[in-house]
NULUMPA-423225 format. One record per residue (C-alpha): residue in three letters; z, y, x. Coordinates in steps of 0.25 Angstrom, whole numbers, padded with zeros to 4 digits, always signed. Layout:
! residues N
ALAZYX;...
***
This chain:
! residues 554
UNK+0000+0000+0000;UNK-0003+0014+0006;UNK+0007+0024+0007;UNK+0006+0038+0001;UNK+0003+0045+0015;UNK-0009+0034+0015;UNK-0016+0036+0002;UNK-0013+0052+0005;UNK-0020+0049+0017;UNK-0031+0042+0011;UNK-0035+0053+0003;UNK-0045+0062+0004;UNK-0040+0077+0000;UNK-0050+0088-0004;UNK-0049+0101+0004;UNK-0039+0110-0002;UNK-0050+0119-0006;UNK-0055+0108-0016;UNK-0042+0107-0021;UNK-0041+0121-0024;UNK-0055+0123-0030;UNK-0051+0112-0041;UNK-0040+0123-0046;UNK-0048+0134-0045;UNK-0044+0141-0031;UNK-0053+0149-0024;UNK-0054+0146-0009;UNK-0045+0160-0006;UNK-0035+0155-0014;UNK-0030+0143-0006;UNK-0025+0145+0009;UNK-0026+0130+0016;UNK-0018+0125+0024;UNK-0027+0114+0030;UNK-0037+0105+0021;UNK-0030+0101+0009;UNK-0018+0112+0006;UNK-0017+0127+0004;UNK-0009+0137+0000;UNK-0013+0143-0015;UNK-0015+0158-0012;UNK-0008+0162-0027;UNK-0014+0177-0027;UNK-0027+0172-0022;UNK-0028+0162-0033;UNK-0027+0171-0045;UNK-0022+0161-0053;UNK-0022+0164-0070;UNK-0013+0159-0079;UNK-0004+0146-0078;UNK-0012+0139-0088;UNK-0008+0124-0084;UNK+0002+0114-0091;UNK+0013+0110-0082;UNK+0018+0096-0082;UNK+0030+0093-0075;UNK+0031+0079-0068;UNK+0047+0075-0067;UNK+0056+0061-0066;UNK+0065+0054-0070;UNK+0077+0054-0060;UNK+0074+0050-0044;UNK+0077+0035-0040;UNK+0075+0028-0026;UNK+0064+0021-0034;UNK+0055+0034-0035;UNK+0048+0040-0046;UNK+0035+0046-0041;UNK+0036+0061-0046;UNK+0025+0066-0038;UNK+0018+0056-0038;UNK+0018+0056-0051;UNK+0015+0073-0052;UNK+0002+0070-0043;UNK-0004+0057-0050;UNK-0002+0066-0064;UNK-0009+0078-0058;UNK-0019+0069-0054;UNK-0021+0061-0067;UNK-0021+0075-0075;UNK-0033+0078-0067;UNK-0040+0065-0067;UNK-0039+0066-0083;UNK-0047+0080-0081;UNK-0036+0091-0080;UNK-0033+0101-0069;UNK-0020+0099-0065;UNK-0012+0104-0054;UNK+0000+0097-0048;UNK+0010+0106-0044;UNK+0023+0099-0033;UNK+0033+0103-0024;UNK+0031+0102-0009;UNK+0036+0091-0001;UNK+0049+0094+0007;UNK+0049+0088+0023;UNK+0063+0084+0020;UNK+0062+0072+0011;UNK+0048+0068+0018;UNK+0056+0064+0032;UNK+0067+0060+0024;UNK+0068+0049+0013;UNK+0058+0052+0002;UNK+0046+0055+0007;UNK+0032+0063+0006;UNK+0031+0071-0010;UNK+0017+0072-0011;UNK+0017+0060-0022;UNK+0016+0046-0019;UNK+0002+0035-0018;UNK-0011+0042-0026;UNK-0004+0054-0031;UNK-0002+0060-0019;UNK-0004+0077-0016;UNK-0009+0078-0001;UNK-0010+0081+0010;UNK+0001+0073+0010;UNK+0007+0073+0024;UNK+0004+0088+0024;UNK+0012+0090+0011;UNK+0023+0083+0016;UNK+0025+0088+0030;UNK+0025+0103+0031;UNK+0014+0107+0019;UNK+0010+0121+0021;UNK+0021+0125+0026;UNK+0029+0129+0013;UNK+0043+0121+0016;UNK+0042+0130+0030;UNK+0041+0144+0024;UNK+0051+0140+0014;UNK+0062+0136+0025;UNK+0058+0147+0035;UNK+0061+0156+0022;UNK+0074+0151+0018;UNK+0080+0149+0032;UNK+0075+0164+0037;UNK+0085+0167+0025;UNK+0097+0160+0032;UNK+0093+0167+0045;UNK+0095+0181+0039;UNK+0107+0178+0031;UNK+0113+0173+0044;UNK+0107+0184+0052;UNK+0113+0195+0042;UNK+0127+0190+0044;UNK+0124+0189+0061;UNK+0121+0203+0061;UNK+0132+0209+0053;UNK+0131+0205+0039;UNK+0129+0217+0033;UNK+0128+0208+0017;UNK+0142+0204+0019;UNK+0136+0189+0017;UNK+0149+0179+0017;UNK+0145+0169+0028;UNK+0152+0159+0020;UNK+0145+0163+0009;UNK+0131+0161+0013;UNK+0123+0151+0005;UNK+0109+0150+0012;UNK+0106+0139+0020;UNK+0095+0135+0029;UNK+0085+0123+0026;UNK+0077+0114+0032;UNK+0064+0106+0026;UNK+0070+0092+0034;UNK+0082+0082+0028;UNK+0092+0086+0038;UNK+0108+0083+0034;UNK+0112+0087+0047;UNK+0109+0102+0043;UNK+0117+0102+0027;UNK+0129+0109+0033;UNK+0129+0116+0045;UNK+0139+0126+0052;UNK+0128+0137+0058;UNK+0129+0150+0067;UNK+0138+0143+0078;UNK+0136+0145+0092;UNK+0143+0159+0093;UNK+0141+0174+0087;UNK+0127+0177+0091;UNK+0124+0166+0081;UNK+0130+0170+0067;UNK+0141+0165+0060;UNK+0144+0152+0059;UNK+0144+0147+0046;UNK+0142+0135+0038;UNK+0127+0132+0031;UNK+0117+0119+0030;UNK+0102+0116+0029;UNK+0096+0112+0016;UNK+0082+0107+0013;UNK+0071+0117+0012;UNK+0068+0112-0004;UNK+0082+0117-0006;UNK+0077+0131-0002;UNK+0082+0141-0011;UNK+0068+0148-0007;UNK+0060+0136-0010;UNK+0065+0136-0023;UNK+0063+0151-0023;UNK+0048+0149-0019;UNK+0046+0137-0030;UNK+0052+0148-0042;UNK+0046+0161-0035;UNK+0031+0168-0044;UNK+0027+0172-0033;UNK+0029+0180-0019;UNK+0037+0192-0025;UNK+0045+0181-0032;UNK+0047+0174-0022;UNK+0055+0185-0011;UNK+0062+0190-0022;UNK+0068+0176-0026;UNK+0071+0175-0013;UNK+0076+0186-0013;UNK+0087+0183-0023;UNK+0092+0171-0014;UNK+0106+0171-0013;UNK+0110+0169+0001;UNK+0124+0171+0001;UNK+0135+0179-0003;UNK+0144+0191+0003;UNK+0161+0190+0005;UNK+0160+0199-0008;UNK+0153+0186-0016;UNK+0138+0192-0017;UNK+0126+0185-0016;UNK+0120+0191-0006;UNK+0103+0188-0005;UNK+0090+0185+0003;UNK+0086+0199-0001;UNK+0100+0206+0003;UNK+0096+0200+0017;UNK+0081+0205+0015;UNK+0075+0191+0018;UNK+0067+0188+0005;UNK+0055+0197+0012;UNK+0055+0188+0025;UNK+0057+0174+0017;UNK+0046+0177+0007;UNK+0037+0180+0020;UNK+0039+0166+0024;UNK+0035+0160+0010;UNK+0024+0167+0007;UNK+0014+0158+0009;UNK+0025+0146+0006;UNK+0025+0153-0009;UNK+0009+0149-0011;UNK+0006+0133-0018;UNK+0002+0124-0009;UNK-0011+0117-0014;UNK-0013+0101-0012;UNK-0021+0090-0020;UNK-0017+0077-0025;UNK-0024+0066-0018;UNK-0035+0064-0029;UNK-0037+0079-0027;UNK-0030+0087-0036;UNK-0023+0100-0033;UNK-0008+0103-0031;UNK+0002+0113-0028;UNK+0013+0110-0018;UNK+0023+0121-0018;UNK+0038+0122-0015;UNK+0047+0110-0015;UNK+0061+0116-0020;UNK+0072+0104-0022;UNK+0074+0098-0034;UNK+0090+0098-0034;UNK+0095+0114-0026;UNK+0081+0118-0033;UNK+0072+0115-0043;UNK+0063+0106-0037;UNK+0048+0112-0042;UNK+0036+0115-0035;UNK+0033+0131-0035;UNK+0032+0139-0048;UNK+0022+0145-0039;UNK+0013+0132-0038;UNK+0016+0129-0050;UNK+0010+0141-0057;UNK-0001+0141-0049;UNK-0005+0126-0052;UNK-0004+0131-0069;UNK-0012+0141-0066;UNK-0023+0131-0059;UNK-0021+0118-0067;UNK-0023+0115-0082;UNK-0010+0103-0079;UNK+0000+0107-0067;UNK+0009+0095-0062;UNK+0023+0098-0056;UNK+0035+0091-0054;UNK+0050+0094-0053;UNK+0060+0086-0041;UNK+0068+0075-0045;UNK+0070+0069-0059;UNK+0068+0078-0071;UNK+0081+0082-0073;UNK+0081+0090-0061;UNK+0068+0094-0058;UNK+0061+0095-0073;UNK+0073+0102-0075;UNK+0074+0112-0065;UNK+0058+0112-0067;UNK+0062+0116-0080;UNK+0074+0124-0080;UNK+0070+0132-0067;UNK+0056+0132-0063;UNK+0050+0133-0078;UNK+0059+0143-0082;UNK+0057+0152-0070;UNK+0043+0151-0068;UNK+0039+0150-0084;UNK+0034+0138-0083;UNK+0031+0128-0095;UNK+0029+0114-0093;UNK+0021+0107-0102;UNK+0025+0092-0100;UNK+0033+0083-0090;UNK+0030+0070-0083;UNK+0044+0061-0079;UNK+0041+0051-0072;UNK+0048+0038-0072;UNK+0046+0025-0063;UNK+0052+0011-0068;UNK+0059+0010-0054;UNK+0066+0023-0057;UNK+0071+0020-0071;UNK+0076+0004-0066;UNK+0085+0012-0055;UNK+0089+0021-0066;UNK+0091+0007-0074;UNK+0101+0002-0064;UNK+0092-0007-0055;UNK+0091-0004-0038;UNK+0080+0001-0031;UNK+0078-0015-0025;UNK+0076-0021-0038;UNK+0066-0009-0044;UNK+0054-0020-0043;UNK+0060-0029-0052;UNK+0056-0028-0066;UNK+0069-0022-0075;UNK+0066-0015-0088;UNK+0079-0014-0093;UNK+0083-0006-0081;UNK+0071+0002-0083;UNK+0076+0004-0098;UNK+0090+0008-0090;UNK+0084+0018-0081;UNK+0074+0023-0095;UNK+0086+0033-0097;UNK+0083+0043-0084;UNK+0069+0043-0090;UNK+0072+0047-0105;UNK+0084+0057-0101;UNK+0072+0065-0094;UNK+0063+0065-0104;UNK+0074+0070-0112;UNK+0077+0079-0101;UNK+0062+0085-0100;UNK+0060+0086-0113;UNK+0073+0094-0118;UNK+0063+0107-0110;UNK+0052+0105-0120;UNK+0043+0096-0110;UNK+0035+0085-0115;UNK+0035+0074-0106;UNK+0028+0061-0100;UNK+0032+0051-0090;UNK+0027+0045-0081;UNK+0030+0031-0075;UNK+0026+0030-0061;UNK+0021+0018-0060;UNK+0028+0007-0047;UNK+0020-0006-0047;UNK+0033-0016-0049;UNK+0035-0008-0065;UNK+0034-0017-0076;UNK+0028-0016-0089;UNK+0040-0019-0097;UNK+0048-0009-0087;UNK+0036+0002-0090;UNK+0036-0001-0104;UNK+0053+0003-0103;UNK+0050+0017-0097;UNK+0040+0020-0105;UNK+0049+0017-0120;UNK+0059+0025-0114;UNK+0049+0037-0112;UNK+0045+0034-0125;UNK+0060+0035-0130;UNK+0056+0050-0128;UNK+0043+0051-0132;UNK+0037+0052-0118;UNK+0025+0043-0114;UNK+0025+0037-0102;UNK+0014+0032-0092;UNK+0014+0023-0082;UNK+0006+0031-0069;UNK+0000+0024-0057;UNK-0002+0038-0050;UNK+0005+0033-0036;UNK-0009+0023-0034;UNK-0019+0027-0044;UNK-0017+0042-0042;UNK-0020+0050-0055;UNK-0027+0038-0062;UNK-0014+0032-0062;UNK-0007+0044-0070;UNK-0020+0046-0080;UNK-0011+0043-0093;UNK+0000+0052-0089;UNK-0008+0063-0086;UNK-0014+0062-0101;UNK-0001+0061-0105;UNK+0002+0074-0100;UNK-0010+0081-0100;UNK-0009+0078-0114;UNK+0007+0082-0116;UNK+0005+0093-0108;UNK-0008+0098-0116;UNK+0001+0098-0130;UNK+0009+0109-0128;UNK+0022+0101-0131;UNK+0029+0107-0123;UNK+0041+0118-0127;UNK+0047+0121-0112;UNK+0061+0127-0112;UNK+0071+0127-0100;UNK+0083+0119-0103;UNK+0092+0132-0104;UNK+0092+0146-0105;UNK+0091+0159-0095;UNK+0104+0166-0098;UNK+0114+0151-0102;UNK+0126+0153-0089;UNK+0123+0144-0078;UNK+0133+0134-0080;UNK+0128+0133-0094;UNK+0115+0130-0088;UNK+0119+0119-0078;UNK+0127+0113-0089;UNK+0114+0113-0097;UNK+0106+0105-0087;UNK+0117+0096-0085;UNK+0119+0091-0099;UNK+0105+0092-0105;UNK+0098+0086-0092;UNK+0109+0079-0083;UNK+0116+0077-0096;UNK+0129+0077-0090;UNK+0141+0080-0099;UNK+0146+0091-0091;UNK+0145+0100-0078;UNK+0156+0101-0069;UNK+0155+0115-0061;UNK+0168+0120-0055;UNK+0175+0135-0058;UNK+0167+0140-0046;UNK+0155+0135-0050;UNK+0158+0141-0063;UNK+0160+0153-0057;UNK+0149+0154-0046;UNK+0140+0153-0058;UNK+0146+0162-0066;UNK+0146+0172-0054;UNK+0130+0169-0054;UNK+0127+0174-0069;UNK+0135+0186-0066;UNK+0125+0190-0053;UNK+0114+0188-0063;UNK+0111+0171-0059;UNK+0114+0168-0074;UNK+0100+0166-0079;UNK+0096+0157-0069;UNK+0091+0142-0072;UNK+0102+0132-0065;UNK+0096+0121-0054;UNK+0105+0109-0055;UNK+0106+0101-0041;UNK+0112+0087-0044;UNK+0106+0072-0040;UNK+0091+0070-0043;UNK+0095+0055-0047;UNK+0103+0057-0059;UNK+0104+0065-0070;UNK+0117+0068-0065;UNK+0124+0070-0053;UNK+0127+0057-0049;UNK+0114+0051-0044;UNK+0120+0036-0045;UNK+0118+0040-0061;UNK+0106+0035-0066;UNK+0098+0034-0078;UNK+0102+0045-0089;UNK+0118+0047-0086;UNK+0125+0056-0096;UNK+0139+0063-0098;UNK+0140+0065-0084;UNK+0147+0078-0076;UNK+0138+0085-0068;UNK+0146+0092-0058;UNK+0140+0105-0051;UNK+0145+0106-0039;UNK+0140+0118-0034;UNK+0131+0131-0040;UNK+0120+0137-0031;UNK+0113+0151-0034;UNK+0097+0150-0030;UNK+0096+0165-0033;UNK+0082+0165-0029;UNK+0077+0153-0035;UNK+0083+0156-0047;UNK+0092+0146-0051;UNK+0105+0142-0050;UNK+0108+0128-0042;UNK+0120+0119-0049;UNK+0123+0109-0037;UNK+0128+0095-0045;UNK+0133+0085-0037;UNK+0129+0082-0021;UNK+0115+0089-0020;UNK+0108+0088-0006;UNK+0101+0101-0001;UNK+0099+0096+0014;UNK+0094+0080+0012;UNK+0096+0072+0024;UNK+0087+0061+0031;UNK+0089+0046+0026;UNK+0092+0035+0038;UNK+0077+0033+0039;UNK+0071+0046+0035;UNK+0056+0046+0033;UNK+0054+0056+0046;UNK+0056+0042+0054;UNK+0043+0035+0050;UNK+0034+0048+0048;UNK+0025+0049+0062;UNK+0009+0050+0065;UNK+0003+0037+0065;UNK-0007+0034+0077;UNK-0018+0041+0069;UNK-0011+0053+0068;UNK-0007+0052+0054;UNK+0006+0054+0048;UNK+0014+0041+0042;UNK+0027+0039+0037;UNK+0027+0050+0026;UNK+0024+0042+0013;
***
């Protein structure tokens, strides 16, 4: 069987000007970057109205046994223009962390594949670069302020930006900096977190346009002074420098699947400290282009559709008009009780077990007034009688459900699916609403998220955090959307609950202010921001083969 770097490999990509032609571009409205990607030059562009339908592609919750998100995005995207409509897919970037580390490449999986796909996974154009430079001259002149005399008054222990890194690295989570004697600073104590934890790559994922973008970040709360007051990116006048290095990180990246079809790449914010969606930017920009626009959200629905929802909708004005969960058999058999070993083996009363994580996110993805298809990635050791299970419990909720073979037929192997939405998409069913309102008081918000989606039976938030929040909604923080950071496996904090757990506390642990962004982060539970490397992280078998070609990456 060939691996995914393999069939990328094998397959012949059109110049990125034919890519570009397909949506319309002229040639001064793409900046390659080599034969098959480019920047979209936005202003060049003069792009009209966002006339597309927006389908979001989300999961049921994460497992060891894999799900195929993207894989599944790209196969959609592919089979919506097989069946004759333009569509565009519109994904995060890949982050270099996880590609040394234990998961791997994200560029899709088998024949839905975006590429270049070593090029995509190893440094793209650059984006992940401009976006750490950014955020880290930040912690330069907040640290160079206090050397030379501090004039802000910033409370050194009181400083909350710190510096990040695009590599797994658990050595640099906590870290006492500024030793070695006076000409160095003041020592205090910091950390690293990953790049995708950025608060600025959030910001450039949410920002309109360049103007939106300095003054977002702009707003970026770095710290506060011995009197308790927020002191900002724009007190230390560095939003002009920062958005110098992002201005040309802001424009979409332009790719093409591996049957040829065009796709936006753009930002790659987490999906736990952040919201986890690819750039409004991009994604406006694809509307704009496309009759159907493909995106995604990270992890299982209920914290990417949600935050997809609740914070990049709502911000942006965004309108989806259906949504694809999909669901693999593995997946619901470990959320049915049975180990990871014995997934091969045929189980359809586990299947029926596991059925509940599926039919709580329908639930889920339907309380914002979003149709919704799933779509059962297809593994070769399912089962009739073990599809037929996921399927009636789709049908529990009135969602069909298709079997898709996009991982090895590409996008004839999602063809059904993509009638099924084009055709759901197409109705007009949808009535969007966000899941709460702009002026409900924060903690009214989290607690909203938590029984509605997590359905937990209560929050558990300490006086202080009562009151940090409270303090927030008196600054002018109170009308802003809360991004809640708790375990991706489970729909509450325990990731050791599976399936559709209820009545449980959901205990927040701490309250962050992304300022900039524009939302409010409710850290439930023990949330990673700097990921570490696994006992045999990918980095160890990645090398050029005596051909000169890269292996090892998937």
């Amino acid at each position: 069987m060939l691996t995914d770097i393999q069939i990328s490999r094998a397959a012949r990509l059109q110049p990125i000007s034919a890519i570009a032609a397909k949506l319309g571009l002229q040639p001064d409205a793409i900046e390659p970057y080599g034969h098959h990607k480019a920047k979209i030059d936005l202003a060049a562009a003069g792009l009209g109205d966002t006339r597309g339908r927006l389908i979001l592609v989300t999961a049921i919750n994460p497992t060891p046994a894999g799900e195929g998100k993207t894989t599944t995005s790209v196969g959609l995207a592919d089979a919506l223009c097989r069946i004759g409509h333009k569509t565009v897919l519109a994904l995060r970037e890949p982050s270099l962390g996880p590609c040394f580390g234990t998961k791997g490449g994200a560029t899709g999986g088998g024949y839905a594949q975006v590429g270049p796909m070593e090029d995509i996974n190893l440094h793209f154009t650059g984006d992940f670069h401009a976006i750490t430079s950014a955020h880290n001259l930040l912690a330069a002149m907040i640290d160079n302020h206090i050397h030379w005399g501090n004039a802000l008054d910033i409370d050194v222990r009181r400083v909350v930006w710190r510096r990040v890194l695009d590599i797994n690295d658990r050595a640099l989570r906590q870290i006492v900096q500024s030793v070695g004697g006076v000409g160095n600073g003041f020592p205090r104590e910091s950390g690293f977190d990953i790049t995708v934890a950025s608060e600025v790559m959030a910001i450039l994922c949410l920002a309109r346009d360049l103007d939106d973008l300095e003054e977002r970040l702009g707003r970026i709360v770095i710290g506060y002074t011995r009197a308790k007051t927020p002191v900002t990116a724009s007190d230390l006048k560095a939003a002009g420098a920062m958005t110098v290095l992002l201005a040309q990180a802001i424009k979409p990246n332009l790719v093409q699947t591996l049957e040829g079809n065009p796709a936006l790449l753009h930002g790659g914010p987490f999906a736990n400290i952040a919201h986890g969606c690819n750039s409004v930017i991009a994604t406006r920009a694809a509307l704009a282009l496309g009759d159907f626009v493909v995106t995604e959200a990270g992890f299982g629905a209920d914290l990417g559709a949600e935050k997809f929802f609740d914070i990049k909708c709502r911000q942006a004005g965004l309108k989806p008009a259906a949504a694809v969960i999909v669901a693999t058999v593995r997946a619901l058999k470990m959320n049915g009780g049975v180990a990871k070993a014995d997934l091969g083996s045929e189980d359809v009363e586990a299947v029926r077990r596991g059925s509940v994580n599926l039919v709580r996110h329908i639930e889920n993805v339907r309380s914002f007034g979003v149709p919704v298809v799933v779509a059962i990635n297809h593994f070769t050791s399912d089962t009739d009688a073990e599809i037929e299970v996921l399927r009636e419990a789709a049908a529990s909720q009135g969602a069909d459900a298709h079997v898709c073979r996009h991982w090895a037929d590409g996008g004839a192997g999602a063809e059904d699916l993509a009638h099924s939405v084009a055709a759901l998409a197409g109705s007009d069913a949808a009535q969007f609403a966000p899941l709460y309102p702009d002026d409900l008081p924060l903690i009214d918000k989290i607690n909203t998220v938590a029984t509605r989606i997590y359905r937990a039976g209560s929050v558990a938030a300490s006086p202080a955090i009562l009151a940090q929040l409270g303090r927030w909604e008196e600054a002018g923080y109170g009308h802003l959307p809360v991004c809640m950071a708790k375990t991706q496996y489970s729909f509450s904090a325990d990731p050791t609950l599976l399936g559709a757990p209820s009545g449980h506390v959901l205990p927040v642990r701490e309250v962050k202010l992304s300022a900039g962004a524009g939302f409010v982060v409710a850290i439930c539970g023990e949330i990673m921001t700097m990921p570490g490397l696994p006992r045999v992280p990918a980095a160890e078998s990645i090398r050029f083969d005596a051909r000169g070609e890269i292996e090892g990456l998937f």
